[in-house]
C-alpha atoms as an extended CHARMM CRD file, in Angstrom:
* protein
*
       163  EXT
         1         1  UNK       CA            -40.4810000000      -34.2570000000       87.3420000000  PROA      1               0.0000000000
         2         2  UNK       CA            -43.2400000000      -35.7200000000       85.3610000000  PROA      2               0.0000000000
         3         3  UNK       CA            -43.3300000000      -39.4650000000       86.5840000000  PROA      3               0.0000000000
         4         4  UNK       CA            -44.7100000000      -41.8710000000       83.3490000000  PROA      4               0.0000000000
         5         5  UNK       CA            -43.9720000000      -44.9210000000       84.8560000000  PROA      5               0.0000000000
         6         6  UNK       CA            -43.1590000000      -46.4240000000       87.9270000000  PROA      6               0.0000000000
         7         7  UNK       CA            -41.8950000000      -50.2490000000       87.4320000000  PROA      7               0.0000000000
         8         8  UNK       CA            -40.5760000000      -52.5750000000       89.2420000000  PROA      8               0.0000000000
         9         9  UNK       CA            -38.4350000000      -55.2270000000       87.5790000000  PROA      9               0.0000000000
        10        10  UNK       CA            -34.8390000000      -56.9990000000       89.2760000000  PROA      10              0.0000000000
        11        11  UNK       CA            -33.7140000000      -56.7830000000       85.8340000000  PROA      11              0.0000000000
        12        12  UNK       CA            -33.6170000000      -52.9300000000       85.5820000000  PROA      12              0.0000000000
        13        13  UNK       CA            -32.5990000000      -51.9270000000       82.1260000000  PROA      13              0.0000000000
        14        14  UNK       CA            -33.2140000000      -54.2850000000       79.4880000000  PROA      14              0.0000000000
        15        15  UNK       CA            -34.8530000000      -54.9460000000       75.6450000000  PROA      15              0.0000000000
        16        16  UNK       CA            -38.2170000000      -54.1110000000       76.9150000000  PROA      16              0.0000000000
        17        17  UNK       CA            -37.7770000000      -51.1610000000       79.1880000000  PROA      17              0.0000000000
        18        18  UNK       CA            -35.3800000000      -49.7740000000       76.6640000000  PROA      18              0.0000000000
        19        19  UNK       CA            -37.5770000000      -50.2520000000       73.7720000000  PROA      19              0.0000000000
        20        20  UNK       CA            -41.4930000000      -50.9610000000       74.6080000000  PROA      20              0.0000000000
        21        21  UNK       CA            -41.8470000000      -49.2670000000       77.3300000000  PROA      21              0.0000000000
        22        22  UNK       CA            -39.8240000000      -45.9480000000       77.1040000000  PROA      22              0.0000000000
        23        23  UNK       CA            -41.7140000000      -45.6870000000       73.1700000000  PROA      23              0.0000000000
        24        24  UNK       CA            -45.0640000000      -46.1170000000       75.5070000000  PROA      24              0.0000000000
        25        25  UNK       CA            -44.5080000000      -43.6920000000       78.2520000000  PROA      25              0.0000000000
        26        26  UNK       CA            -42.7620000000      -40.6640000000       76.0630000000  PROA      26              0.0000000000
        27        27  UNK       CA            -40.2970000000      -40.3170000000       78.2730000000  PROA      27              0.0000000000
        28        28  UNK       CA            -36.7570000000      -39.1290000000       77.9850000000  PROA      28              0.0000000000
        29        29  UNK       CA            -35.1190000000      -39.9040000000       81.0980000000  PROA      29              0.0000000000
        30        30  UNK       CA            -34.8340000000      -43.5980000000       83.2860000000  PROA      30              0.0000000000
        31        31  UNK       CA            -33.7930000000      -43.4130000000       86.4570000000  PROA      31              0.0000000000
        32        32  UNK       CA            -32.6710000000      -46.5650000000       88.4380000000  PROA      32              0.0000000000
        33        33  UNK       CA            -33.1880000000      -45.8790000000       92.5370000000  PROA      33              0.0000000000
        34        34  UNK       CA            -31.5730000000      -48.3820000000       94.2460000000  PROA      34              0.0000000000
        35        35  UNK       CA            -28.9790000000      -48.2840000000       97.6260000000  PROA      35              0.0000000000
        36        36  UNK       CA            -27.4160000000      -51.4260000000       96.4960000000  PROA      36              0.0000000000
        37        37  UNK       CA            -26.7460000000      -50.6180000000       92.8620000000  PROA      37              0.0000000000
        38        38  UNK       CA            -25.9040000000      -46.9220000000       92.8940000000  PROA      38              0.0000000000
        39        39  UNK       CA            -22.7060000000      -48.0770000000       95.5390000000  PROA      39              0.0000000000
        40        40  UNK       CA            -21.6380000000      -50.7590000000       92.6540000000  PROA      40              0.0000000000
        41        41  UNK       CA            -19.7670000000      -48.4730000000       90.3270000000  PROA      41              0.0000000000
        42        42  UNK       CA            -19.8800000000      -51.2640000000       87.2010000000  PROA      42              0.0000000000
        43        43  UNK       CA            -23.5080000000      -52.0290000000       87.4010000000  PROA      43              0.0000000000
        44        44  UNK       CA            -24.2900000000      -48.0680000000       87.1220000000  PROA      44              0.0000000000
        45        45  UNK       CA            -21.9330000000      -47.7950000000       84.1340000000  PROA      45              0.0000000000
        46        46  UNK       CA            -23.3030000000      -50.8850000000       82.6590000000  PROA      46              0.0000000000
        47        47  UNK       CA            -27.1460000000      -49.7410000000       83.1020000000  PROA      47              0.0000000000
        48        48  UNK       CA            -26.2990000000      -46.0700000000       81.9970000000  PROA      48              0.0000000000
        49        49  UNK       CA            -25.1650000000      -47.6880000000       78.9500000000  PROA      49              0.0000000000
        50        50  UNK       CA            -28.1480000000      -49.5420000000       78.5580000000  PROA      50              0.0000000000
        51        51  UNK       CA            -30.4260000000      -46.6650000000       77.6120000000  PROA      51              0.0000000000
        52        52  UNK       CA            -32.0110000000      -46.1680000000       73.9050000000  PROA      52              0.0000000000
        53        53  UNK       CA            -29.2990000000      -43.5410000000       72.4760000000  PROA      53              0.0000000000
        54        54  UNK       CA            -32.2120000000      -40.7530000000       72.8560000000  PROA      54              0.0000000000
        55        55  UNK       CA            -33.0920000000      -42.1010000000       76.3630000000  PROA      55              0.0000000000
        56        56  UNK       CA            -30.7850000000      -40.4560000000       79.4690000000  PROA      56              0.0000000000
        57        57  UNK       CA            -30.5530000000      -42.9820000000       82.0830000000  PROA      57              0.0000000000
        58        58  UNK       CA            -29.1870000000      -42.0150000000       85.5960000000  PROA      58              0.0000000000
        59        59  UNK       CA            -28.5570000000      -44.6730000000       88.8750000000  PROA      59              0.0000000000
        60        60  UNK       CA            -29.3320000000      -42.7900000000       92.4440000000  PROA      60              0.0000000000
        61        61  UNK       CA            -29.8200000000      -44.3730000000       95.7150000000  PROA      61              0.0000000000
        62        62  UNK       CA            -33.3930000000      -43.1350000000       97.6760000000  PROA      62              0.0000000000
        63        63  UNK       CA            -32.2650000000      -40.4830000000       99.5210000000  PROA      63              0.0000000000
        64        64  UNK       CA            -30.6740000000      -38.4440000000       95.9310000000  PROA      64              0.0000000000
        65        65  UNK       CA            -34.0200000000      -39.2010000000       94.2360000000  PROA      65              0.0000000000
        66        66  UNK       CA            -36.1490000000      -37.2080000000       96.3240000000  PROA      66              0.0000000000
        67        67  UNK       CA            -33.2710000000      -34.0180000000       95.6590000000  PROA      67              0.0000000000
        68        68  UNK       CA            -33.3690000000      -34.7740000000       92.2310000000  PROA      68              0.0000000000
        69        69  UNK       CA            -37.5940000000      -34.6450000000       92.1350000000  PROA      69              0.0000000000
        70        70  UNK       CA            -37.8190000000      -31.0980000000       93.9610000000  PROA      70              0.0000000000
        71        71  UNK       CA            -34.6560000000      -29.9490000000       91.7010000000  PROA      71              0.0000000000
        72        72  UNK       CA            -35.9670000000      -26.9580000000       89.2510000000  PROA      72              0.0000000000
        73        73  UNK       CA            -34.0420000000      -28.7390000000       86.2540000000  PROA      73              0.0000000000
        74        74  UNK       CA            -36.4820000000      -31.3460000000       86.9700000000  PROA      74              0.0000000000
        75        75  UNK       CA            -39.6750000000      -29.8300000000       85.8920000000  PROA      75              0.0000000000
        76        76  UNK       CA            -41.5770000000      -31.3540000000       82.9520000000  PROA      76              0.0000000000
        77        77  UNK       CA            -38.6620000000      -33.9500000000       82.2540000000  PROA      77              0.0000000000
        78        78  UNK       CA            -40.5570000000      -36.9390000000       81.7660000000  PROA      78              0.0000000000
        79        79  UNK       CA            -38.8560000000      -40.2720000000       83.7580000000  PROA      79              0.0000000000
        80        80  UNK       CA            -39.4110000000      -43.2350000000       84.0280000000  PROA      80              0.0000000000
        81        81  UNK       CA            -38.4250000000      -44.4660000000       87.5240000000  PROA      81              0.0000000000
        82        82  UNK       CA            -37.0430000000      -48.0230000000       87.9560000000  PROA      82              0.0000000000
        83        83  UNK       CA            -36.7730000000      -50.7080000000       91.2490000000  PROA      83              0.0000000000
        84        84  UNK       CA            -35.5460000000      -53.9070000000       91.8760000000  PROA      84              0.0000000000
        85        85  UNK       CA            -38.5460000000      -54.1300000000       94.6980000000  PROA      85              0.0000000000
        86        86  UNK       CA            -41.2060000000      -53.3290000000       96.5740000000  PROA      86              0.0000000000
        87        87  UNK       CA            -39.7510000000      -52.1830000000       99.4430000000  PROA      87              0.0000000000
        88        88  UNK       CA            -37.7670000000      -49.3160000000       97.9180000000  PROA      88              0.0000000000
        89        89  UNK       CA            -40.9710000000      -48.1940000000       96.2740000000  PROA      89              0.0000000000
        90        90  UNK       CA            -42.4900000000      -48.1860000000       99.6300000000  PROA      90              0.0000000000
        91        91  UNK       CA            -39.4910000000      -45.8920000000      100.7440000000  PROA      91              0.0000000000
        92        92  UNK       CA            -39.7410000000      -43.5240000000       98.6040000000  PROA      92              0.0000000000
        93        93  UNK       CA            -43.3900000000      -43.4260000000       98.8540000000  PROA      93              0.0000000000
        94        94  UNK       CA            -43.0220000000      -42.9810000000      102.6070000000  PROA      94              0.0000000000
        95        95  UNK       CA            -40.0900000000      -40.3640000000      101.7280000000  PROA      95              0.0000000000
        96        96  UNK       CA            -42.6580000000      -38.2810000000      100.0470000000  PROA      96              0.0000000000
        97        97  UNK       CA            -42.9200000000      -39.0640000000       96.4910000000  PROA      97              0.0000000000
        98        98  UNK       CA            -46.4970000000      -38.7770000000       95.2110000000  PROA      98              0.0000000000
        99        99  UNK       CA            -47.4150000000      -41.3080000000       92.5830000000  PROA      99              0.0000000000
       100       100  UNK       CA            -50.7630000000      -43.4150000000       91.9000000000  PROA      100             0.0000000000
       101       101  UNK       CA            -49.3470000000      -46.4720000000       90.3450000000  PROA      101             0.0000000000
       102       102  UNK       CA            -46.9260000000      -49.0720000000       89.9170000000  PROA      102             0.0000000000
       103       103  UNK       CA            -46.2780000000      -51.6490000000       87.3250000000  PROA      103             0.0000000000
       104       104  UNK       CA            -44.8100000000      -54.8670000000       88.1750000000  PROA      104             0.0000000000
       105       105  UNK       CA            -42.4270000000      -56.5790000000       85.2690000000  PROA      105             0.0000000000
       106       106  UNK       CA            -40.3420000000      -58.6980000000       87.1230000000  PROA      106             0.0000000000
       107       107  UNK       CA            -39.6920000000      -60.4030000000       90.2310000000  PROA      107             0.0000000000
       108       108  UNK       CA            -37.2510000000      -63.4290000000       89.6810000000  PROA      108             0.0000000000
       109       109  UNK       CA            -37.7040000000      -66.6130000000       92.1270000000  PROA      109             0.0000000000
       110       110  UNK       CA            -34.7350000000      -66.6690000000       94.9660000000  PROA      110             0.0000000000
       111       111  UNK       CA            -34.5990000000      -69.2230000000       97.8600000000  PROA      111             0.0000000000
       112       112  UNK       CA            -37.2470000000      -67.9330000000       99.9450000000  PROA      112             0.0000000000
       113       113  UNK       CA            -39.9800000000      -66.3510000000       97.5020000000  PROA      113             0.0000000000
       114       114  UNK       CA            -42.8600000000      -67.8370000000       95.9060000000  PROA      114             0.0000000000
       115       115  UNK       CA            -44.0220000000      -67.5740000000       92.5250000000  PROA      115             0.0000000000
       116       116  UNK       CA            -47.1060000000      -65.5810000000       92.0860000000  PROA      116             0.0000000000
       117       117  UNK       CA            -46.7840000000      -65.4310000000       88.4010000000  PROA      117             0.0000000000
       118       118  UNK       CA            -44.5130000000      -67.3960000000       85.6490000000  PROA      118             0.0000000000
       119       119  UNK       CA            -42.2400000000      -64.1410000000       85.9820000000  PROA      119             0.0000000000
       120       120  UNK       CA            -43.4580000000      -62.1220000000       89.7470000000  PROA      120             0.0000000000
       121       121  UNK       CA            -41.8010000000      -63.7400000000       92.2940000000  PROA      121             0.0000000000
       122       122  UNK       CA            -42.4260000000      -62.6090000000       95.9150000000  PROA      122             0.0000000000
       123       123  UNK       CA            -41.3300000000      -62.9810000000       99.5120000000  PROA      123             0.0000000000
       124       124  UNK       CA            -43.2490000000      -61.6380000000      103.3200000000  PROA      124             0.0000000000
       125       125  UNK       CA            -41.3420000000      -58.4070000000      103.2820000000  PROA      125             0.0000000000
       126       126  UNK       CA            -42.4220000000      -58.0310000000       99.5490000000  PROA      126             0.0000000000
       127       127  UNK       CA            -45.9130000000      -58.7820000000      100.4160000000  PROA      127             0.0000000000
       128       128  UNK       CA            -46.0610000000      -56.2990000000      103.3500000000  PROA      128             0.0000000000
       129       129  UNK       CA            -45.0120000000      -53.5720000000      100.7550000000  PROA      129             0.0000000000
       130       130  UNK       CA            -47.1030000000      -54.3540000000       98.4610000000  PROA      130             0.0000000000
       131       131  UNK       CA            -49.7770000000      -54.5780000000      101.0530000000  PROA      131             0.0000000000
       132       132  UNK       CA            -49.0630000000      -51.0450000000      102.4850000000  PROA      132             0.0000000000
       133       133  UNK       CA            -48.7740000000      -49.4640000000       99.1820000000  PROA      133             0.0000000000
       134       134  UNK       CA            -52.4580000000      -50.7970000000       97.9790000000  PROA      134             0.0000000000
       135       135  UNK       CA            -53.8320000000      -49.5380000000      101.3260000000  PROA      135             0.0000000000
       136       136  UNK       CA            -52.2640000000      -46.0070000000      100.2990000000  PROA      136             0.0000000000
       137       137  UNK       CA            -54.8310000000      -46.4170000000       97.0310000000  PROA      137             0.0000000000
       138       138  UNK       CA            -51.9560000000      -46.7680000000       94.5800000000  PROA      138             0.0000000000
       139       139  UNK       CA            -52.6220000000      -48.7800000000       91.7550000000  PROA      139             0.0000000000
       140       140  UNK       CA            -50.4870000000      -52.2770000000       91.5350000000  PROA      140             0.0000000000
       141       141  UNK       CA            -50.4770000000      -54.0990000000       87.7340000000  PROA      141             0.0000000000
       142       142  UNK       CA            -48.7450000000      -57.1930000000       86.4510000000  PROA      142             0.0000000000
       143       143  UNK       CA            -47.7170000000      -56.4430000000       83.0410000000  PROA      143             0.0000000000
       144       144  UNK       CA            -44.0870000000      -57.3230000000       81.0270000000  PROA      144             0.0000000000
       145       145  UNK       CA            -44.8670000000      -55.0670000000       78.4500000000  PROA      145             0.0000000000
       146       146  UNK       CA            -47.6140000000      -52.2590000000       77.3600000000  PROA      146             0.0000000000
       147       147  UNK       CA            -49.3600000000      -54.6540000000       75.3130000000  PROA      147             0.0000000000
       148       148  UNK       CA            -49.7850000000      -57.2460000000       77.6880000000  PROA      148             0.0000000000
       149       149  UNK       CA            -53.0740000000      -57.9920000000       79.4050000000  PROA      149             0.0000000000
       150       150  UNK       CA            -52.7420000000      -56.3790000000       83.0240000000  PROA      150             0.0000000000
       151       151  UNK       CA            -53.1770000000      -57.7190000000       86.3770000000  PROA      151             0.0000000000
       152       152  UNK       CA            -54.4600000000      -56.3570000000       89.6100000000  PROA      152             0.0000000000
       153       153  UNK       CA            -51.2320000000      -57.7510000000       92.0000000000  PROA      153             0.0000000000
       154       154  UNK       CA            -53.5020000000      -57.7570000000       94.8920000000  PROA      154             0.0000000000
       155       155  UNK       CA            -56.0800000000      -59.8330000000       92.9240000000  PROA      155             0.0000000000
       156       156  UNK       CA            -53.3440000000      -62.6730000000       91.9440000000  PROA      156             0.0000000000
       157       157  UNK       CA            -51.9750000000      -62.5570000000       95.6910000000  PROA      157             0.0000000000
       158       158  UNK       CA            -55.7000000000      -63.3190000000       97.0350000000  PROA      158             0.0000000000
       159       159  UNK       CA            -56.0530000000      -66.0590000000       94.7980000000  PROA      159             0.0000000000
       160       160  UNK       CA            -52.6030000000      -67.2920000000       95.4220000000  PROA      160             0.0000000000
       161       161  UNK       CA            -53.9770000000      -67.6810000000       98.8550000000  PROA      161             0.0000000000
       162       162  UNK       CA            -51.0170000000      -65.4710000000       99.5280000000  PROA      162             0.0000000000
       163       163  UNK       CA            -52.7490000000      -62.9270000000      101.8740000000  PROA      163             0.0000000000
């Protein structure tokens, strides 16, 4: 599996991952990991659906994803692999996936979070992950879409006084 992007974003499939970001990366495959949505059987038909027409787009909980990464049919296919959060990155970083990088798109505001940016929206427990994923060296950026300006997550959780 050739990972182009990694991105976190609570809306999963949408106008920009479908379009900007799947024409950036080259990729031909988006797969959602989540527990939570790959038990709702509407939300993985709805998100399948989602997809650009030449774009395959697949919903798996944490565990399938690291069968589907080591699976031979896997090689080369270029993915794009999609969270609603930190903490299941963290998973399936401590699961065994090897990747260097994250993007952050979007994190919306719940009771209990704080609002880093006007779209990143973050809790303790997302903090922590973030916190033991930068200490792994992987490489955490604030950006919506490829053309935006791109910020160091770590950076804008210092100044946040957030840290």
């Amino acid at each position: 599996m050739d990972i182009r992007l990694i991105r976190i974003d609570d809306r999963l499939i949408h106008g920009q991952v479908a379009t900007t970001w799947s024409k950036s990366t080259g990729i031909s495959r988006i797969i959602v990991v989540s527990d939570e949505v790959a038990r709702n059987p509407l939300q993985k038909v709805l998100l399948t659906q989602a997809a650009p027409p030449e774009v395959k787009s697949h919903v798996v909980s944490i565990a399938k994803l690291n069968d589907i990464a080591q699976h031979p049919l896997m090689d080369g296919v270029k993915v794009m692999l999609l969270f609603t959060d930190p903490k299941d990155v963290m998973r399936v970083y401590q699961n065994g996936l090897d990747f260097d990088s994250v993007n952050i798109g979007g994190m919306k505001y719940t009771e209990g979070k704080q609002m880093v940016t006007h779209f990143v929206s973050v809790d303790q427990e997302d903090i922590e992950a973030f916190k033991y994923l930068d200490d792994r060296g992987i490489d955490l950026e604030i950006r919506k879409v490829p053309g935006d300006r791109s910020q160091k997550m770590m950076d804008v959780l210092r100044k946040g006084d957030f840290l």
